[in-house]
C-alpha positions in Angstrom: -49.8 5.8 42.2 -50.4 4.2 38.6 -51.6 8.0 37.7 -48.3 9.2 39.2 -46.3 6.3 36.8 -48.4 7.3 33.9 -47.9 10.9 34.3 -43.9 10.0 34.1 -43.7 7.9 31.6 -45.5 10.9 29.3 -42.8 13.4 30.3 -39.8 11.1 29.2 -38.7 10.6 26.2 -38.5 7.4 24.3 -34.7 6.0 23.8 -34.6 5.0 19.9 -32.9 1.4 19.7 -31.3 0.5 16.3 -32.6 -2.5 14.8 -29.2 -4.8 14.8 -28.6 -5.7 11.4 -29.3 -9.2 9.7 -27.3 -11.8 10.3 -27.1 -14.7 7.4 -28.3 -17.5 7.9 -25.2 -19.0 6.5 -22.7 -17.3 8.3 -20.4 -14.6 6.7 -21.9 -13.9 3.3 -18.1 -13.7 1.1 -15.0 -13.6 2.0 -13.6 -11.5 -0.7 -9.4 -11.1 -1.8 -7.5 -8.0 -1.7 -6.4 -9.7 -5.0 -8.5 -9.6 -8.2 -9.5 -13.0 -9.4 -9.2 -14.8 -6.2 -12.3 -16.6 -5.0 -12.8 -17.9 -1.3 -14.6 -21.5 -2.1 -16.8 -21.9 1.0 -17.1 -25.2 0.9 -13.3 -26.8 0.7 -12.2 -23.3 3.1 -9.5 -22.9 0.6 -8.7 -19.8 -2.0 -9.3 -20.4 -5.6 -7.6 -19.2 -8.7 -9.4 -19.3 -11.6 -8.0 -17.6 -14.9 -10.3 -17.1 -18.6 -8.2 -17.7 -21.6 -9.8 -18.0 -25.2 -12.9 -17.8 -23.7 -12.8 -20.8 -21.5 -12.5 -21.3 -17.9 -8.9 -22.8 -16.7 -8.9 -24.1 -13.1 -5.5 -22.9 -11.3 -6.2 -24.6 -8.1 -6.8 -24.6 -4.5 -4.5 -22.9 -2.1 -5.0 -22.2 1.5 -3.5 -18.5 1.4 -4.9 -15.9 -0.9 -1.9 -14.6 -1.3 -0.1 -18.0 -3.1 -2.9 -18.3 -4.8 -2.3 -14.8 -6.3 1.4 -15.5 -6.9 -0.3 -18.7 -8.8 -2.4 -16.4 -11.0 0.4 -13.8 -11.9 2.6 -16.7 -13.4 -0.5 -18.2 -15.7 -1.5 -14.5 -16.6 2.3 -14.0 -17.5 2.4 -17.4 -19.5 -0.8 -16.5 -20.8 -0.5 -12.7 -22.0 2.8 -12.0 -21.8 5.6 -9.7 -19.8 3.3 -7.0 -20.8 0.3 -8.1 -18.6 -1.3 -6.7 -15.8 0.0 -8.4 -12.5 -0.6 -8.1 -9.0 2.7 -8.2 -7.8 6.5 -6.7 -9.2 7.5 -8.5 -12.5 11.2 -8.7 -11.3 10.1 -11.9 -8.5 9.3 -14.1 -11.8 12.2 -13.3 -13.6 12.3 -17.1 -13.9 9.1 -17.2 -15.4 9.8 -14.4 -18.4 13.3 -16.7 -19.2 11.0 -19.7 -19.8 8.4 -17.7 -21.7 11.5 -16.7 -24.1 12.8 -20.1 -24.8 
């Protein structure tokens, strides 16, 4: 009977498994935005908004949406570079922002 087993177990072919892939340690390794210069910050759970100006690093703040903390980052990049700059959203929602850029 073991012959008979043996025999069988020649004549069928091996099944190839998939190694599953790694999982981290961690838990999900980013969470990245849809928007650029949004940062998921792990540790408080909340979306950051960081902007560079002059060379230096200027905190925006913490939001728990990525989305208001890109609405966040289009009114500092307006205040910062002008009507001119490159936004995520259309220009005409902060119409209240270009009046006060003006005055």
């Amino acid at each position: 009977m073991n012959r008979e087993l043996i025999a069988l177990m020649r004549r069928a072919p091996t099944p190839r498994i998939k190694p599953s892939p790694r999982k981290s340690r961690r838990g999900q390794t980013s969470r990245s935005s849809q928007y650029r210069g949004i940062i998921f910050y792990r540790r408080t759970g909340r979306w950051e908004s960081p902007i560079w100006d002059c060379g230096k690093q200027v905190y925006l703040g913490g939001f728990d949406t990525a989305h208001a903390a890109a609405r966040v980052y289009d009114r500092a990049t307006i205040k910062f570079q002008g009507v001119d700059a490159d936004i995520k959203f259309i220009l005409s929602d902060y119409n209240e922002d270009k009046r006060q850029t003006k005055a």
